[in-house]
C-alpha positions in Angstrom: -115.7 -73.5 179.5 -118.6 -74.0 177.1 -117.2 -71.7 175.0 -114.1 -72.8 174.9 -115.3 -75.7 173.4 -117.3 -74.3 170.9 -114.5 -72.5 170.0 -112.2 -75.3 169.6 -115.2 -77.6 167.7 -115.4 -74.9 165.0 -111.6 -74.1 164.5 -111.2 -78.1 164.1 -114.1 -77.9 161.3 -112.6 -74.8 160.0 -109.2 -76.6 159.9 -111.0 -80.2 158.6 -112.2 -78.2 155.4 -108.9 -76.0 154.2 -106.9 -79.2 154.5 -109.7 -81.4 152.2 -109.3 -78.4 149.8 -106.2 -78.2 150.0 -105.5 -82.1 149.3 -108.3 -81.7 146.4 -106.6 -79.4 144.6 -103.2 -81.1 144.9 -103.4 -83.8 142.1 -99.5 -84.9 140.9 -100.8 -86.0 137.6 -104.2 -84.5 136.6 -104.3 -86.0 133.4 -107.2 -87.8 131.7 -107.4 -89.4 128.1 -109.2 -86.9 125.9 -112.3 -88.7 124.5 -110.6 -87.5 120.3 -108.8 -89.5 117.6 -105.3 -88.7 116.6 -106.9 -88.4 113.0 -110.4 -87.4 111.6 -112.3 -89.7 109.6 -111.3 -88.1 106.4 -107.3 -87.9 107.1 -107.7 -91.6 108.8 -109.4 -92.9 105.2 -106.2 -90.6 103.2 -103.8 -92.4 105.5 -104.8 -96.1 104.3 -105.0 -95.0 100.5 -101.1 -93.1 101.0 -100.0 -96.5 102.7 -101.6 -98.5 100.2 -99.7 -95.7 97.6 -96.2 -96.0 99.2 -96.5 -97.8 102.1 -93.8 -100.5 100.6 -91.5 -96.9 100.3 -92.2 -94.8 103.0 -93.1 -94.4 106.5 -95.8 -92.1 107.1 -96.1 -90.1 110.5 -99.1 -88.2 111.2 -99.3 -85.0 113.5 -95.8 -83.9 113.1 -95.2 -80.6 114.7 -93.0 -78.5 112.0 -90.5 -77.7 114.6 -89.5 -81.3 114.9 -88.7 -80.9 111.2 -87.1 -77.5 110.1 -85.1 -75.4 112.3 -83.7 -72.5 112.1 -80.5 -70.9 110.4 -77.8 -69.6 112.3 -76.9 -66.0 111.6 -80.0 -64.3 112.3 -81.2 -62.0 114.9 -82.8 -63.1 118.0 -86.1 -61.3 117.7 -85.9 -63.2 113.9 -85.1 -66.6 115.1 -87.4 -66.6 118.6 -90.3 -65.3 116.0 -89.8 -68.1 113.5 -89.0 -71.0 115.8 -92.9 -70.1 117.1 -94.2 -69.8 113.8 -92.5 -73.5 113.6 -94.0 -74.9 117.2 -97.5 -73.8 116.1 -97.7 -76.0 113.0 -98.4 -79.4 112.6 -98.2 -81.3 109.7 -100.8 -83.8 108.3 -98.2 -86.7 107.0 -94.4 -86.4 106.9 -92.7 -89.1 104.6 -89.8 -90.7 105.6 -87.4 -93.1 104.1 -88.5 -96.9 105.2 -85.3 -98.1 106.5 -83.3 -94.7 107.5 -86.0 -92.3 108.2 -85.0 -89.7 106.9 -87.8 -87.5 105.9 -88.5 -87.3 102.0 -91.8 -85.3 102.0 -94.5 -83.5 103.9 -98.1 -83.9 102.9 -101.1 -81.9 103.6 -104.8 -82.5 102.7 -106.4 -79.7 103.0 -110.5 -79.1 103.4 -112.2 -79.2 100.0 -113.1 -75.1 100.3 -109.9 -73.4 101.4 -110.3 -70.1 102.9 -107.6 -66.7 103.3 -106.6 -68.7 106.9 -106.0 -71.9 105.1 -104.1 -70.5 102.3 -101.4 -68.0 104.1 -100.9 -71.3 106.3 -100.4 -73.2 102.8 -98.1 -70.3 101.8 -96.1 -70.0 105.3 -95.5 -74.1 104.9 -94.7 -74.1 101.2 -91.7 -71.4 101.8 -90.3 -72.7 104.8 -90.4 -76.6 103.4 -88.8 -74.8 100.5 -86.2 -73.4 102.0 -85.6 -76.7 104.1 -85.4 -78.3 100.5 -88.4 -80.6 101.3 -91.3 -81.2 99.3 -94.9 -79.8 100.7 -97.3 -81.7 98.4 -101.4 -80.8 98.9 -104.6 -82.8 98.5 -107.9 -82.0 98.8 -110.4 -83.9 100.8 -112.4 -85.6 98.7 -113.2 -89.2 97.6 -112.1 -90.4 94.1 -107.8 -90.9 94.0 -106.3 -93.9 92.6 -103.6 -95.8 94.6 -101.5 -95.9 91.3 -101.7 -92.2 90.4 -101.0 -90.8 94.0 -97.8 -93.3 94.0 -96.3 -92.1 91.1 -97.1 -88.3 92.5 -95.4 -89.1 95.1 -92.5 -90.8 93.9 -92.0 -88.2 91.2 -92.4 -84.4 93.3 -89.8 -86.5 95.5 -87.6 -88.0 92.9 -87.6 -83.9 91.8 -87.0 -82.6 95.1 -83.5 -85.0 95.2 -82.4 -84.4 92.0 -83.0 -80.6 92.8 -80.6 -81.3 96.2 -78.0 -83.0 94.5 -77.7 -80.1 92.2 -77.2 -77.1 94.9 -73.7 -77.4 95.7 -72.9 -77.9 99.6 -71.2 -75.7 101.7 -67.8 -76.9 102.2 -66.0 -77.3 105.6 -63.8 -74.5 106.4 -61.4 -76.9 107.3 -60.9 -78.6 104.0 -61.2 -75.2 102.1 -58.0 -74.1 104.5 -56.1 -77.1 103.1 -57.0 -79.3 106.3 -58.6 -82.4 106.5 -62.1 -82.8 107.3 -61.8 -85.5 110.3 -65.4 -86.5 110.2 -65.8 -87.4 106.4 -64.5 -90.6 106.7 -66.4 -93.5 109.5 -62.7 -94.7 110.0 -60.5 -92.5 112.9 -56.8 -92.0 111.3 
């Protein structure tokens, strides 16, 4: 009978401890704020001198992940597309730019470190083709003290008053619809 009851004590205990690991490990949201700033202290000190540049002009977003930007084309393969929409996700952007009532996004700005290295610079390439191709403007600054509000506005203004112009003159793909002799229903805000 002792036994027994020895038996049962220690399958209790035994049972006692899987269930307090079990309920340990069972969290529903293990999540804890990380102890980091969205921005280092260098891109937190560019970010006030680019609003103080064109702040009035632009909204300014900071850690934009490229895939929230640029996707894309149809018509390619789908080893092409699944490689190049993960290129994409693995980027993020220092600053995007974006229009300050419609935001839509004018530019993409990257200050890189003061010494750039090979890694840096095929990145540099890799975002500089694909904002390219997206017709956006990539523009680069090094870290380091020493810009003027009023030269990095008119920068600004300018590589995206050139990227515009430089949209406005590629000719848009036209609706197979129209080119058929149709109508294009969506051109016009107001349903016939």
């Amino acid at each position: 009978m002792e036994l027994v009851l020895l038996l049962f004590v220690v399958v209790l205990i035994a049972v006692a401890l899987i269930a307090s690991r079990m309920s340990e490990n069972y969290v529903p949201y293990p999540y804890k704020l990380k102890d980091v700033s969205l921005c280092t202290a260098q891109e937190a000190q560019f970010m006030t001198l680019l609003e103080k540049a064109v702040g009035k002009d632009f909204r300014i977003f900071s850690r934009v992940r490229l895939s929230d930007i640029v996707s894309v084309k149809p018509g390619v393969s789908g080893s092409v597309q699944k490689d190049a929409q993960n290129k994409a996700n693995q980027r993020i952007l220092d600053y995007v730019l974006c229009d300050i009532d419609t935001l839509q996004i004018k530019g993409v700005i990257e200050l890189e470190p003061a010494t750039s290295n090979l890694t840096q610079q095929k990145r540099n390439l890799f975002l500089k083709n694909t904002l390219a191709a997206a017709g956006l403007p990539f523009l680069r600054f090094k870290a380091k003290p020493g810009y003027r509000v009023a030269d990095l506005h008119d920068y600004i203004h300018g590589k995206i008053r050139q990227a515009e112009h430089l949209r406005a003159a590629v000719p848009k793909a036209e609706n197979p619809a129209t080119q058929e002799g149709g109508t294009d229903r969506h051109s016009s805000p107001v349903a016939a």
